[in-house]
N, C-alpha and C positions, 0 to 999 in steps of 0.2 A: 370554588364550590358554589351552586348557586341554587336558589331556593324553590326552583322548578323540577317538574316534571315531565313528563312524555305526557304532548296536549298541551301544555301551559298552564298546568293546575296547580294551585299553591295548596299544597298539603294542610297548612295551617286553616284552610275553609275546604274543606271536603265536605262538610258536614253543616255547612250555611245551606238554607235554601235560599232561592230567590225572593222567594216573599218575604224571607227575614228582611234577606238586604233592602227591601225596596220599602218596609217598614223603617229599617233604620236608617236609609237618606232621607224620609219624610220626616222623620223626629229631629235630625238634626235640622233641616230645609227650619220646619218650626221654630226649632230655636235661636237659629240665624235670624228669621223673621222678628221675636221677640228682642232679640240684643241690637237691630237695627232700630226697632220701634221704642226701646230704655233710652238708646244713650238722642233719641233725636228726642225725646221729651227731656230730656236733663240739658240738651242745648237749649231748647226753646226757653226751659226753666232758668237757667242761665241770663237767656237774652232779657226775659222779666225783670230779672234781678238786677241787672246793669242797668237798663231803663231808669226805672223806680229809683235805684240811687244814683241817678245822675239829676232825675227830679227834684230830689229832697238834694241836692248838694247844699243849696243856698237855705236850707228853711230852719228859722231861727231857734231854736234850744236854748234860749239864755235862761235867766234866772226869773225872771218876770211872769212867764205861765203861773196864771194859777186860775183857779176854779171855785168861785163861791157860793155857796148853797147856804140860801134862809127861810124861815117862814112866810110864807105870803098870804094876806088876807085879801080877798077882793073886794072893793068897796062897791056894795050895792046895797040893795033892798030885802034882799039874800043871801046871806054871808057863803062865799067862796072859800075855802083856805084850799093850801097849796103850797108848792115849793117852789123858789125863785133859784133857776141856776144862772149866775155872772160866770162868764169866759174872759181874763183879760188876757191877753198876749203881748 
């Protein structure tokens, strides 16, 4: 048994026009476009990501970072105050 007609007509779209169809290869074409345009930004995202940590592999984390923040006065003729940030690593 097979799913034709006389003419070649599949029953199950009698009642498609062609505009539908040509609507609905455009929306899929779209979304093809869309899922091509996701996964090569989640490559490129990827390829950042390796990068950067192959950068930092070597960069130190010990225990010795620290950050020190004190008052600072300038020493003038006109007092300055301020904040002194120290960085050691």
């Amino acid at each position: 048994m097979t799913d034709t007609v006389a003419g070649n007509e599949d029953p199950r779209y009698a009642n498609v026009s062609p505009s539908d169809i040509s609507f609905r290869m455009e929306n899929v074409r779209r979304l093809r476009d869309i899922s091509y345009a996701t996964t090569f930004l989640f490559y490129l995202l990827n390829i950042v990501e390796a990068s950067v940590g192959a950068h930092l592999f070597y960069f130190d984390v010990s225990e010795d970072i620290s950050l020190n923040i004190q008052p600072y006065q300038h020493p003038s003729t006109q007092p300055a105050y301020g904040l002194r940030l120290s960085l050691n690593f």
